[in-house]
Backbone atoms as SQL, in Angstrom:
CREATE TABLE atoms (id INTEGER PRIMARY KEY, chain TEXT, resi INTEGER, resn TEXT, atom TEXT, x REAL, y REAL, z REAL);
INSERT INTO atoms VALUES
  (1, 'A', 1, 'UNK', 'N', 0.852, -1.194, 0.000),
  (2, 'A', 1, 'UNK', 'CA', 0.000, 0.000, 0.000),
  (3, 'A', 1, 'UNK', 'C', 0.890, 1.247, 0.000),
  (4, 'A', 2, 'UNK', 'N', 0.412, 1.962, -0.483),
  (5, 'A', 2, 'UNK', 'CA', 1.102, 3.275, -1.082),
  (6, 'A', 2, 'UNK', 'C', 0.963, 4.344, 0.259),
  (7, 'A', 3, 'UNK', 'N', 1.916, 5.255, 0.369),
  (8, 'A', 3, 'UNK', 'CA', 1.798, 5.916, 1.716),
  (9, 'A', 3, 'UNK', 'C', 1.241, 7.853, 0.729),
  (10, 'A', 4, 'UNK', 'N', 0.192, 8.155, 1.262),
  (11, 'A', 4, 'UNK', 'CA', 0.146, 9.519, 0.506),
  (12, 'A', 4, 'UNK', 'C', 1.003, 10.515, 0.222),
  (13, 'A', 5, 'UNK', 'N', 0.793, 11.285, -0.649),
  (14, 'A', 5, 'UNK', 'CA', 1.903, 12.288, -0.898),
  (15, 'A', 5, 'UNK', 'C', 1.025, 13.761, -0.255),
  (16, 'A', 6, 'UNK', 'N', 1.705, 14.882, -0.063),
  (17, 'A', 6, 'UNK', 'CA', 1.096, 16.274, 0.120),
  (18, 'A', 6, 'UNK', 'C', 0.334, 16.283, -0.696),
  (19, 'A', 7, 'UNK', 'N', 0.614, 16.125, -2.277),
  (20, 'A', 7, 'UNK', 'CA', -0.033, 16.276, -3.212),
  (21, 'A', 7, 'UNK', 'C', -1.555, 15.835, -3.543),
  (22, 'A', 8, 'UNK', 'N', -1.213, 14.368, -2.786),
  (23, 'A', 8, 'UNK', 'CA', -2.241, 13.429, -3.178),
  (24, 'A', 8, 'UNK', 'C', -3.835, 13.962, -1.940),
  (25, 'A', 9, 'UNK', 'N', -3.243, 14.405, -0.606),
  (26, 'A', 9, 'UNK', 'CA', -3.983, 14.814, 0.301),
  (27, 'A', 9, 'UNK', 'C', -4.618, 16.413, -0.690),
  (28, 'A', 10, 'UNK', 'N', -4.038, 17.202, -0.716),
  (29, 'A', 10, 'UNK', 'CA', -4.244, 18.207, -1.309),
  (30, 'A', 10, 'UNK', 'C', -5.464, 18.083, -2.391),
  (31, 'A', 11, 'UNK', 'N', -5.086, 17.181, -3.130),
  (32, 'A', 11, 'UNK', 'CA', -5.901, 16.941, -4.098),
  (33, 'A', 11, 'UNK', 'C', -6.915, 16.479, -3.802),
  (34, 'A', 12, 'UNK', 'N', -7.565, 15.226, -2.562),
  (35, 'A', 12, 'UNK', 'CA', -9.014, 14.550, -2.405),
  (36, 'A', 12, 'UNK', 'C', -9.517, 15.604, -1.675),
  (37, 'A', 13, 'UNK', 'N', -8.524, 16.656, -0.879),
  (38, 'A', 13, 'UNK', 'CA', -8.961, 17.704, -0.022),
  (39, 'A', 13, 'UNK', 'C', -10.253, 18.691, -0.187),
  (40, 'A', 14, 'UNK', 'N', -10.299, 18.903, -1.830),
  (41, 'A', 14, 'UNK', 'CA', -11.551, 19.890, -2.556),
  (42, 'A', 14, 'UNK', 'C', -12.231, 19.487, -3.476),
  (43, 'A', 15, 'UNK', 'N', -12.833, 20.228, -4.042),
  (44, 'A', 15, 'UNK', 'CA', -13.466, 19.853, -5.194),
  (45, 'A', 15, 'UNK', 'C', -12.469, 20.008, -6.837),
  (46, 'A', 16, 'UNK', 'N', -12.478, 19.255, -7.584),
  (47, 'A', 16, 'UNK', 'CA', -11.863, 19.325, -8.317),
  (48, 'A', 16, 'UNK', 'C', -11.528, 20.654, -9.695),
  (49, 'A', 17, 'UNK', 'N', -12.334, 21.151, -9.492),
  (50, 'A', 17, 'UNK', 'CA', -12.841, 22.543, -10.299),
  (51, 'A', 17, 'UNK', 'C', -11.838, 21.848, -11.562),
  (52, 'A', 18, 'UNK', 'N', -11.205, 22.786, -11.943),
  (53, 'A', 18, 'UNK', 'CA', -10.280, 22.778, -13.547),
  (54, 'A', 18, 'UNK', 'C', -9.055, 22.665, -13.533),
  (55, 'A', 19, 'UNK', 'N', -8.280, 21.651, -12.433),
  (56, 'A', 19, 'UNK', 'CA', -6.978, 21.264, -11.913),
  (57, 'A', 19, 'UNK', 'C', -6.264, 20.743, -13.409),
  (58, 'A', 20, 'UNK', 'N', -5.195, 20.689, -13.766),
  (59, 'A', 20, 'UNK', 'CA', -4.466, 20.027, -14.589),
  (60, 'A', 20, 'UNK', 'C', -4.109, 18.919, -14.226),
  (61, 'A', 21, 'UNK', 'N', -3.781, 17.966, -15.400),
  (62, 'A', 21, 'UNK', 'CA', -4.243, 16.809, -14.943),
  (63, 'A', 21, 'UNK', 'C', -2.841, 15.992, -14.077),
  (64, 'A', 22, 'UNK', 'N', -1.567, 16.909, -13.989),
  (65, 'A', 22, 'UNK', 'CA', -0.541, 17.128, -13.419),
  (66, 'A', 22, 'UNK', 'C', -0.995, 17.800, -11.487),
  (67, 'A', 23, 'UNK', 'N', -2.351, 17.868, -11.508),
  (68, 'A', 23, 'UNK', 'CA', -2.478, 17.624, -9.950),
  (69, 'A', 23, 'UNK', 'C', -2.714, 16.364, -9.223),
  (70, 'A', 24, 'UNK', 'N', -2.705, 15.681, -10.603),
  (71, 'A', 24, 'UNK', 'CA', -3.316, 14.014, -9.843),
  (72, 'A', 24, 'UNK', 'C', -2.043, 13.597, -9.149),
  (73, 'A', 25, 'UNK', 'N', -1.985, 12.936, -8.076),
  (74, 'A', 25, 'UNK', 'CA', -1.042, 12.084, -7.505),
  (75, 'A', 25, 'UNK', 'C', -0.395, 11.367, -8.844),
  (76, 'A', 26, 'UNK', 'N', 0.904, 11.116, -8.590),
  (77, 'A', 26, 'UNK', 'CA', 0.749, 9.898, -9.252),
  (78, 'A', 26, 'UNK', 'C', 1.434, 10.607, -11.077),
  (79, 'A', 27, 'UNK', 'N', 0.837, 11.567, -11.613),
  (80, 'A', 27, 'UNK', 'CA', 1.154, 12.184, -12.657),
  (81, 'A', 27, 'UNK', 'C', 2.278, 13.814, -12.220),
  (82, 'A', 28, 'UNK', 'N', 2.773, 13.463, -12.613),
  (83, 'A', 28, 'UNK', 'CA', 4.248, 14.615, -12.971),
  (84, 'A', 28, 'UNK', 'C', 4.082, 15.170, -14.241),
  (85, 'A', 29, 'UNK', 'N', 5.297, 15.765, -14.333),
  (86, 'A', 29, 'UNK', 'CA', 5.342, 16.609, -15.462),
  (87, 'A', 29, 'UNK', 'C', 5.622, 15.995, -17.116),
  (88, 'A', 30, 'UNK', 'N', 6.070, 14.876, -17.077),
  (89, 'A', 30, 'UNK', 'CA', 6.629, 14.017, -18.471),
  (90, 'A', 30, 'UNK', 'C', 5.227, 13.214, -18.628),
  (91, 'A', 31, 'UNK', 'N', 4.533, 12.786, -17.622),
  (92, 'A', 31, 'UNK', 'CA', 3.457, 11.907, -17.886),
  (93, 'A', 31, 'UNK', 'C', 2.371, 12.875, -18.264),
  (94, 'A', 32, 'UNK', 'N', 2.127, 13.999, -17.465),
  (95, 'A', 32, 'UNK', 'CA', 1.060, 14.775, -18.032),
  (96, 'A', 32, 'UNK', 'C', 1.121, 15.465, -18.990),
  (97, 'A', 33, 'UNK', 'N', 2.469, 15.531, -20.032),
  (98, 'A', 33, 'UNK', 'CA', 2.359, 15.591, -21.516),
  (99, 'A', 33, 'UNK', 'C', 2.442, 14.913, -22.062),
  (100, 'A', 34, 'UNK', 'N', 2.472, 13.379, -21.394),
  (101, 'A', 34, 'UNK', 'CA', 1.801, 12.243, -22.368),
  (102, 'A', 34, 'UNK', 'C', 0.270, 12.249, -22.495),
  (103, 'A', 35, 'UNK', 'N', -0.135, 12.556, -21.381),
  (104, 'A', 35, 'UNK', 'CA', -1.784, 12.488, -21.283),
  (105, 'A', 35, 'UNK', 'C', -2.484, 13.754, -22.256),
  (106, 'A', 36, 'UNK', 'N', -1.935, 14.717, -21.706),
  (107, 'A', 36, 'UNK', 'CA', -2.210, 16.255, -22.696),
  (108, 'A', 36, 'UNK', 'C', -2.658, 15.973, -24.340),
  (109, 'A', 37, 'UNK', 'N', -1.457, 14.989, -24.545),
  (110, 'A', 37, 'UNK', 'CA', -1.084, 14.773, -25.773),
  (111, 'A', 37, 'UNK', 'C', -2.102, 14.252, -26.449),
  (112, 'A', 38, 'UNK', 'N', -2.625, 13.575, -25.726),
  (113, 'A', 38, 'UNK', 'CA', -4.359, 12.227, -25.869),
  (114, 'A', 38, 'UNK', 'C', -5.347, 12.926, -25.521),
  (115, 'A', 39, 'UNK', 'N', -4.844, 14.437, -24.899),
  (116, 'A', 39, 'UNK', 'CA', -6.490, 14.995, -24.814),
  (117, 'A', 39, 'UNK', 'C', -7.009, 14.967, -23.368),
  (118, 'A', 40, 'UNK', 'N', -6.041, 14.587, -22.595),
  (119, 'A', 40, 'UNK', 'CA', -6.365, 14.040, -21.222),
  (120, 'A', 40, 'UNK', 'C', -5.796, 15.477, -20.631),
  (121, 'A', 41, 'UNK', 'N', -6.333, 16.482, -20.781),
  (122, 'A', 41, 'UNK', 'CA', -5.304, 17.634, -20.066),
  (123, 'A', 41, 'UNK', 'C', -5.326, 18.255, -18.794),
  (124, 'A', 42, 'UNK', 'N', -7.240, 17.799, -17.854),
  (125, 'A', 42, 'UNK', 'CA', -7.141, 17.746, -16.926),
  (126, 'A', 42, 'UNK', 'C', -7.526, 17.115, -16.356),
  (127, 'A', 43, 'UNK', 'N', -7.562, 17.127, -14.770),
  (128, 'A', 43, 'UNK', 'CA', -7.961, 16.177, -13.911),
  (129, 'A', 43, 'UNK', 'C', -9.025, 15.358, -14.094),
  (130, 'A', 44, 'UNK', 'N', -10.328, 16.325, -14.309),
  (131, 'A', 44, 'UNK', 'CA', -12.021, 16.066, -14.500),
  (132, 'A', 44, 'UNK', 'C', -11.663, 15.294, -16.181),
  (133, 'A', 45, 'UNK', 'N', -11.009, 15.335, -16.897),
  (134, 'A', 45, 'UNK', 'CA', -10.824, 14.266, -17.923),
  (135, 'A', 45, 'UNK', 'C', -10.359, 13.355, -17.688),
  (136, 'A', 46, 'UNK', 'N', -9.560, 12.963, -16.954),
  (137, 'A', 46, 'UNK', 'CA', -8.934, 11.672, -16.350),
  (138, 'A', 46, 'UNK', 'C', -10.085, 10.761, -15.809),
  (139, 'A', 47, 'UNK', 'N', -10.699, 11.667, -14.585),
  (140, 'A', 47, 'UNK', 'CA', -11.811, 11.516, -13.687),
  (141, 'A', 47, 'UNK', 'C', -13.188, 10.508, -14.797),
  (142, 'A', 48, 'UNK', 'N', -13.420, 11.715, -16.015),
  (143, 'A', 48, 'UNK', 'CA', -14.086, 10.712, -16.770),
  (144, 'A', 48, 'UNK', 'C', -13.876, 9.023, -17.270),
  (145, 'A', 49, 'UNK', 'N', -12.853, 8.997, -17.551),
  (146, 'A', 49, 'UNK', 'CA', -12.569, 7.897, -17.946),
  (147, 'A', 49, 'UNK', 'C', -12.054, 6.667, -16.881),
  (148, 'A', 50, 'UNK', 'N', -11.823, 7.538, -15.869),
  (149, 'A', 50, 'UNK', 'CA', -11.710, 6.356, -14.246),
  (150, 'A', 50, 'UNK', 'C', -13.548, 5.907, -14.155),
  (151, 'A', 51, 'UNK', 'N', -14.533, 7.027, -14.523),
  (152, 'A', 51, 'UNK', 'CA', -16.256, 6.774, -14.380),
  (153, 'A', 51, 'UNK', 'C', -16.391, 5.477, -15.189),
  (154, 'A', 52, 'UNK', 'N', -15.534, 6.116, -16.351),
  (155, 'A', 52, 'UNK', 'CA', -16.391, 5.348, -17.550),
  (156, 'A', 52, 'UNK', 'C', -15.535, 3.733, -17.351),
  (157, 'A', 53, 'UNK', 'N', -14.452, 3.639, -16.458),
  (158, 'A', 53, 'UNK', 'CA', -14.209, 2.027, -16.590),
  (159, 'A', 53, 'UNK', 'C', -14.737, 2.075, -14.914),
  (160, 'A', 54, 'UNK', 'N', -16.322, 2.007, -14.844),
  (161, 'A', 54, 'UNK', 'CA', -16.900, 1.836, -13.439),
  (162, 'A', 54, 'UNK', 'C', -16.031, 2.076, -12.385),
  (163, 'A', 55, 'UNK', 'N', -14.832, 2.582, -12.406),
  (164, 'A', 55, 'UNK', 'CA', -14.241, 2.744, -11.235),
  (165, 'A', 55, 'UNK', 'C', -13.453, 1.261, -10.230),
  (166, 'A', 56, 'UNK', 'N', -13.353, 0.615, -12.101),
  (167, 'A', 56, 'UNK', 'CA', -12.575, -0.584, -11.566),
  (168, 'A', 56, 'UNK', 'C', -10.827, -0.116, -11.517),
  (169, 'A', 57, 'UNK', 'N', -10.163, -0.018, -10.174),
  (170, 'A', 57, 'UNK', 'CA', -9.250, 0.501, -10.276),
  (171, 'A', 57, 'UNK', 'C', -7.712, -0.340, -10.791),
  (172, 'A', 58, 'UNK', 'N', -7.917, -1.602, -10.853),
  (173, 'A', 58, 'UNK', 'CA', -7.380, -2.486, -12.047),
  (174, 'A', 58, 'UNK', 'C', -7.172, -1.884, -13.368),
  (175, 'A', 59, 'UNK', 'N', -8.663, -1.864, -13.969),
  (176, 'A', 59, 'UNK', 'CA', -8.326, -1.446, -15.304),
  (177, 'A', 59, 'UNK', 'C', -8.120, -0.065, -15.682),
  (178, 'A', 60, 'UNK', 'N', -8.231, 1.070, -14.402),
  (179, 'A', 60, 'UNK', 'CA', -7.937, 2.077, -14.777),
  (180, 'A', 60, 'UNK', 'C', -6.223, 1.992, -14.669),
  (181, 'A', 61, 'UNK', 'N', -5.990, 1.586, -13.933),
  (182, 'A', 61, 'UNK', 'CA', -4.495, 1.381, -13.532),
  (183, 'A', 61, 'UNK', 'C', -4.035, 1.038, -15.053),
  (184, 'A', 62, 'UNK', 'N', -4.018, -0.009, -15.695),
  (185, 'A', 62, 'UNK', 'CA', -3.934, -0.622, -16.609),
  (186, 'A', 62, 'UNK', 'C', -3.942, 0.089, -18.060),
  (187, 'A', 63, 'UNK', 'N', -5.419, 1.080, -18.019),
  (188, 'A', 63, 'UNK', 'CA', -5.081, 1.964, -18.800),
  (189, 'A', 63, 'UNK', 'C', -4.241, 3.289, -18.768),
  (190, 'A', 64, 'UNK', 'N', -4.056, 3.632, -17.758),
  (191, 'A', 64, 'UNK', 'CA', -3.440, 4.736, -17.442),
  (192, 'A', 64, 'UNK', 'C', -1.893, 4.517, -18.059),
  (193, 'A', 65, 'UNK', 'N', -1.144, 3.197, -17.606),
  (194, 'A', 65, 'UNK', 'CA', -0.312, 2.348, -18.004),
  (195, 'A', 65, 'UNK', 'C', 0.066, 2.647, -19.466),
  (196, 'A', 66, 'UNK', 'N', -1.360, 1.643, -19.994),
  (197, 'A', 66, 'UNK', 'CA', -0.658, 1.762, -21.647),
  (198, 'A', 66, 'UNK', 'C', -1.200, 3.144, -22.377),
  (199, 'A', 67, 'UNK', 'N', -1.794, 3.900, -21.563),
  (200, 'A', 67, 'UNK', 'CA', -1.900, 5.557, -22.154),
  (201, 'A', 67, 'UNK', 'C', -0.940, 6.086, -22.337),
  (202, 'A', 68, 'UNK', 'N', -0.146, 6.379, -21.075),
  (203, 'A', 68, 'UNK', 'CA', 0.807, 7.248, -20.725),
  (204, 'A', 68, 'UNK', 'C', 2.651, 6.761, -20.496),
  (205, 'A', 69, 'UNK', 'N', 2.485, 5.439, -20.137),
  (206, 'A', 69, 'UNK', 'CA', 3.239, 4.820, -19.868),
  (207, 'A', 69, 'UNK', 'C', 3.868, 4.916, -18.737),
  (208, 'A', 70, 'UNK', 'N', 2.963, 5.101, -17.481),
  (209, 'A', 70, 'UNK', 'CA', 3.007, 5.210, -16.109),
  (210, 'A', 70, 'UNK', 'C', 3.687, 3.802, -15.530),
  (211, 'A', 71, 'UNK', 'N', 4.470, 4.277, -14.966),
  (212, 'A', 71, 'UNK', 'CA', 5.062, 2.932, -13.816),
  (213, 'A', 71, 'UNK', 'C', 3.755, 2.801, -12.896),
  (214, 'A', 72, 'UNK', 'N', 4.162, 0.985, -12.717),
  (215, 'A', 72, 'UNK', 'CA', 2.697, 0.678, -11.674),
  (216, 'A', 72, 'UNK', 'C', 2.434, 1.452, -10.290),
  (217, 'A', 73, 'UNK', 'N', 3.765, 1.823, -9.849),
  (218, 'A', 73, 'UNK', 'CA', 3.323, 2.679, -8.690),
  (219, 'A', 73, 'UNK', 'C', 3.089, 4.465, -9.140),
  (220, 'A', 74, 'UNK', 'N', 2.886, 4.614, -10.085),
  (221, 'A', 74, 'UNK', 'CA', 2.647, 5.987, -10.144),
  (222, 'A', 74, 'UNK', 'C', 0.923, 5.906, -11.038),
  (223, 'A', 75, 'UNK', 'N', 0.823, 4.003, -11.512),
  (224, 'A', 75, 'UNK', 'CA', -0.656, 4.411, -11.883),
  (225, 'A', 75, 'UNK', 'C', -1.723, 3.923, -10.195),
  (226, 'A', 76, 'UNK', 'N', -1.228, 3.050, -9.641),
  (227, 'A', 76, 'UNK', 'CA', -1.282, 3.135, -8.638),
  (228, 'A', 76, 'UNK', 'C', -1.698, 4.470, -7.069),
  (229, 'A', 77, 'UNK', 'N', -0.628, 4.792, -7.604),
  (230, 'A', 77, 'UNK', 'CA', -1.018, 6.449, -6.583),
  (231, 'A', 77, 'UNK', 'C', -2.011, 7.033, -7.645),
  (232, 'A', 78, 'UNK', 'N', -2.219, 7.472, -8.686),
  (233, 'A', 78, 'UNK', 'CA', -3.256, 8.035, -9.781),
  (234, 'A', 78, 'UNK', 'C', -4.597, 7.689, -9.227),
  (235, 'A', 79, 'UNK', 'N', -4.707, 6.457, -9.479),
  (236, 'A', 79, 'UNK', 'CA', -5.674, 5.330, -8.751),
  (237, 'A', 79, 'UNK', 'C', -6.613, 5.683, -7.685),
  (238, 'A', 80, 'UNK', 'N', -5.405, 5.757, -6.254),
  (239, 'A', 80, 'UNK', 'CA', -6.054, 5.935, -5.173),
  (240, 'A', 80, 'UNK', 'C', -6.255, 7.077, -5.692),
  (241, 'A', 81, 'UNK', 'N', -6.152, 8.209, -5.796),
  (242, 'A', 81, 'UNK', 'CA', -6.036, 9.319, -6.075),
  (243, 'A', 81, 'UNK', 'C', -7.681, 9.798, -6.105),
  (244, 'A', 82, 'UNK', 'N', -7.556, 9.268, -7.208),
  (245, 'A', 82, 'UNK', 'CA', -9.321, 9.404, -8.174),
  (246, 'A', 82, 'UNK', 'C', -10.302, 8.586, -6.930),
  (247, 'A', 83, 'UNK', 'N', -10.109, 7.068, -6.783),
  (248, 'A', 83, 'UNK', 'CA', -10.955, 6.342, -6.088),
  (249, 'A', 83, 'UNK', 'C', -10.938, 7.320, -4.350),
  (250, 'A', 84, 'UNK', 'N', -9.990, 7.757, -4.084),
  (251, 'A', 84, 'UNK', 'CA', -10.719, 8.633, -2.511),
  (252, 'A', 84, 'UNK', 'C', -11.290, 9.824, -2.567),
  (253, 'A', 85, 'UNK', 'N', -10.750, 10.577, -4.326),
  (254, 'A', 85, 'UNK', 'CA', -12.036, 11.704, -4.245),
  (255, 'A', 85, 'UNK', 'C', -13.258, 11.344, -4.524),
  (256, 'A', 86, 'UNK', 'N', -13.530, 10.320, -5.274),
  (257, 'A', 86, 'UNK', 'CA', -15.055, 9.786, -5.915),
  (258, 'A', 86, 'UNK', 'C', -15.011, 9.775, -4.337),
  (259, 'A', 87, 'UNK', 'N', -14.768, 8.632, -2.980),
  (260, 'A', 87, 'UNK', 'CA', -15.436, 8.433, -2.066),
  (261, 'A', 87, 'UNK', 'C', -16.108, 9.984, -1.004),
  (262, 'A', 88, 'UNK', 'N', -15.088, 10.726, -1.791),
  (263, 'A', 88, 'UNK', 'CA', -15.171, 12.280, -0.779),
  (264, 'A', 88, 'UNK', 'C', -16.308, 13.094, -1.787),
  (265, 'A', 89, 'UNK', 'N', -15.992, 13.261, -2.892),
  (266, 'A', 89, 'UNK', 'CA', -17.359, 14.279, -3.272),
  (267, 'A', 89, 'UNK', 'C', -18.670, 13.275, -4.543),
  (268, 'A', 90, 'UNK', 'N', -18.388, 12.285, -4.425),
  (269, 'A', 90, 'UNK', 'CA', -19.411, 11.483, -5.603),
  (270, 'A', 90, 'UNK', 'C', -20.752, 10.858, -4.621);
């Protein structure tokens, strides 16, 4: 189990308004111009597509993976990321 980052607290902390998608845990600066690149440019776009795979955090992991080419612990932290704000504002 993954131990949180500032970042990652910061982030389930509010509402997501129009964050880049470089506020997610988990995404830095080389990965979130891989994602950019696909159209993924912020958070609430990421967020969609964690909805749209039901919030199975396997296959979001998985895609995040062969999207971006995230190491498992950085799709991992992404992951929790998304799955403790859905539990905080969904």
């Amino acid at each position: 189990m993954l131990t949180t980052t500032q970042k990652h607290r910061d982030f389930i902390s509010e509402p997501m308004g129009d964050k880049a998608v470089t506020a997610l845990s988990g995404i830095g600066e080389i990965l979130g111009k891989k994602l950019q690149q696909q159209g993924f440019d912020k958070a609430y776009v990421v967020l969609g597509q964690f909805l749209l795979l039901r919030k199975d955090t396997e296959l979001f992991a998985e895609w995040l993976k062969d999207t971006s080419g995230a190491t498992s612990r950085q799709a991992e932290s992404c992951t929790l990321c998304l799955k403790e704000w859905c539990d905080a504002f969904l």
